[in-house]
C-alpha positions as a Markdown table, in Angstrom:
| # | Residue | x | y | z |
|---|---|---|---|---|
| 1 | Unk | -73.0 | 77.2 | 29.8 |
| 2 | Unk | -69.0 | 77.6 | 30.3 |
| 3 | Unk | -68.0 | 78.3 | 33.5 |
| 4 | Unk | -64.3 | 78.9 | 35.0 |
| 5 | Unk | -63.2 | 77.8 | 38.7 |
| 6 | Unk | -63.1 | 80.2 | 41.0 |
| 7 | Unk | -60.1 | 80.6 | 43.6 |
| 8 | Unk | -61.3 | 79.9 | 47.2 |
| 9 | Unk | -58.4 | 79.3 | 50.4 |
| 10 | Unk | -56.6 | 76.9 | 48.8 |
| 11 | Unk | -59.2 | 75.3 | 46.6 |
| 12 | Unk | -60.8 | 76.4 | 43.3 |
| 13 | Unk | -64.6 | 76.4 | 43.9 |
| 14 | Unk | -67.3 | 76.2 | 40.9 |
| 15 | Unk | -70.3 | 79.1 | 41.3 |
| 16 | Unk | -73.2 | 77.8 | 40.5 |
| 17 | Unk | -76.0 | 80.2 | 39.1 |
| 18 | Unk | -79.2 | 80.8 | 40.7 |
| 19 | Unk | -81.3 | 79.4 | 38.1 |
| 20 | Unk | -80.0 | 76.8 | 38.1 |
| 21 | Unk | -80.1 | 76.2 | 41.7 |
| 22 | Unk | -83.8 | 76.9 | 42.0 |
| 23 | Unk | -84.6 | 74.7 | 39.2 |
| 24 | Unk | -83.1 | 71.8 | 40.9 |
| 25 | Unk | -84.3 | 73.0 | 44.5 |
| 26 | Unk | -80.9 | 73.3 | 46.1 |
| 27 | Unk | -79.8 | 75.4 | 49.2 |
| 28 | Unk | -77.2 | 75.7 | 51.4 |
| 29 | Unk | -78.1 | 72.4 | 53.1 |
| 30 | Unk | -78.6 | 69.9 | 50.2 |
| 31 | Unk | -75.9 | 67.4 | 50.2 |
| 32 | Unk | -74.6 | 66.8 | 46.8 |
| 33 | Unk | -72.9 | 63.9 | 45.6 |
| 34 | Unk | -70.0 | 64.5 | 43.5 |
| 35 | Unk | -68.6 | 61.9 | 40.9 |
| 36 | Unk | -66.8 | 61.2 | 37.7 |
| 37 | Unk | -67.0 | 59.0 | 35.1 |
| 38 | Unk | -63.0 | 59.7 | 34.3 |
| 39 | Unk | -63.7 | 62.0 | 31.9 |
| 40 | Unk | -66.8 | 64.2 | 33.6 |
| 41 | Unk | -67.5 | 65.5 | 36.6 |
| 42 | Unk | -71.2 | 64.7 | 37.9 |
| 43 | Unk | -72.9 | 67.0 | 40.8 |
| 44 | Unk | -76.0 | 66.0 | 41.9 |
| 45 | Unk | -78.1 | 66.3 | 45.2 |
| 46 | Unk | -78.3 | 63.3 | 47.1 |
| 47 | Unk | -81.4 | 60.9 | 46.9 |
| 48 | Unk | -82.4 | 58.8 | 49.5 |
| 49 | Unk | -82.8 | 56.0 | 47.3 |
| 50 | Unk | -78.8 | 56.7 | 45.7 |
| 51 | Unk | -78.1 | 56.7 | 48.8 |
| 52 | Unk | -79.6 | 53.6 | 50.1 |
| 53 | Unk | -78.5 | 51.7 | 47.0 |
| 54 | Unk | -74.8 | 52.7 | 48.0 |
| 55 | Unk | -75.4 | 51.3 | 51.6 |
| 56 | Unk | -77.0 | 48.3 | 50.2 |
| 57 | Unk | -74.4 | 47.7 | 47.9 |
| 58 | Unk | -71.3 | 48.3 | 50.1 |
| 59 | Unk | -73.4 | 45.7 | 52.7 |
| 60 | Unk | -73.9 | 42.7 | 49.9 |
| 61 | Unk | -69.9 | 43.3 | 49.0 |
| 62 | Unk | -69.0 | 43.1 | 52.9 |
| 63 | Unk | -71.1 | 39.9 | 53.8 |
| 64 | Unk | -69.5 | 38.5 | 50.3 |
| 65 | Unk | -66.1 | 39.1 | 51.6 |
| 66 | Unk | -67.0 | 38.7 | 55.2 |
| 67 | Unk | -69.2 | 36.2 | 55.5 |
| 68 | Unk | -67.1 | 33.6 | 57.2 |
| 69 | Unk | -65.5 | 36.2 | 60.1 |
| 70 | Unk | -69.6 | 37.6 | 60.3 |
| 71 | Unk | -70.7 | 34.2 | 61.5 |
| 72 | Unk | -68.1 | 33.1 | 63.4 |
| 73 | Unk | -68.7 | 36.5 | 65.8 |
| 74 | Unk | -72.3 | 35.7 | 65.5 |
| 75 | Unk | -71.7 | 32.5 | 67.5 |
């Protein structure tokens, strides 16, 4: 399927067909999570598990650079 951007305010917007929407069970409300390789751009609705993994990931890289300051306002 080719699709062309759509001119919303000041922002180009990309309609996204019913079908499609229904197949994947989106609405209104469903957060998506919008990323790019650098060459693609990937929309997908948010899973609690991506989700957690992020958090759990941007937590391990804090302590790692953190760790020191962390325990020191532990004490």
């Amino acid at each position: 399927m080719v699709k062309k951007l759509t001119k919303h305010g000041n922002s180009l917007a990309l309609v996204i067909d019913r079908p499609i929407l229904d197949l994947l069970k989106i609405d209104p409300e469903t957060p998506l999570e919008v990323t790019t390789d650098g060459k693609q751009l990937l929309i997908a609705p948010v899973s609690d598990e991506a989700r957690k993994a992020r958090f759990e990931a941007a937590q391990a890289q804090a302590h790692a650079k953190y760790a020191k300051a962390f325990r020191k306002l532990a004490e």
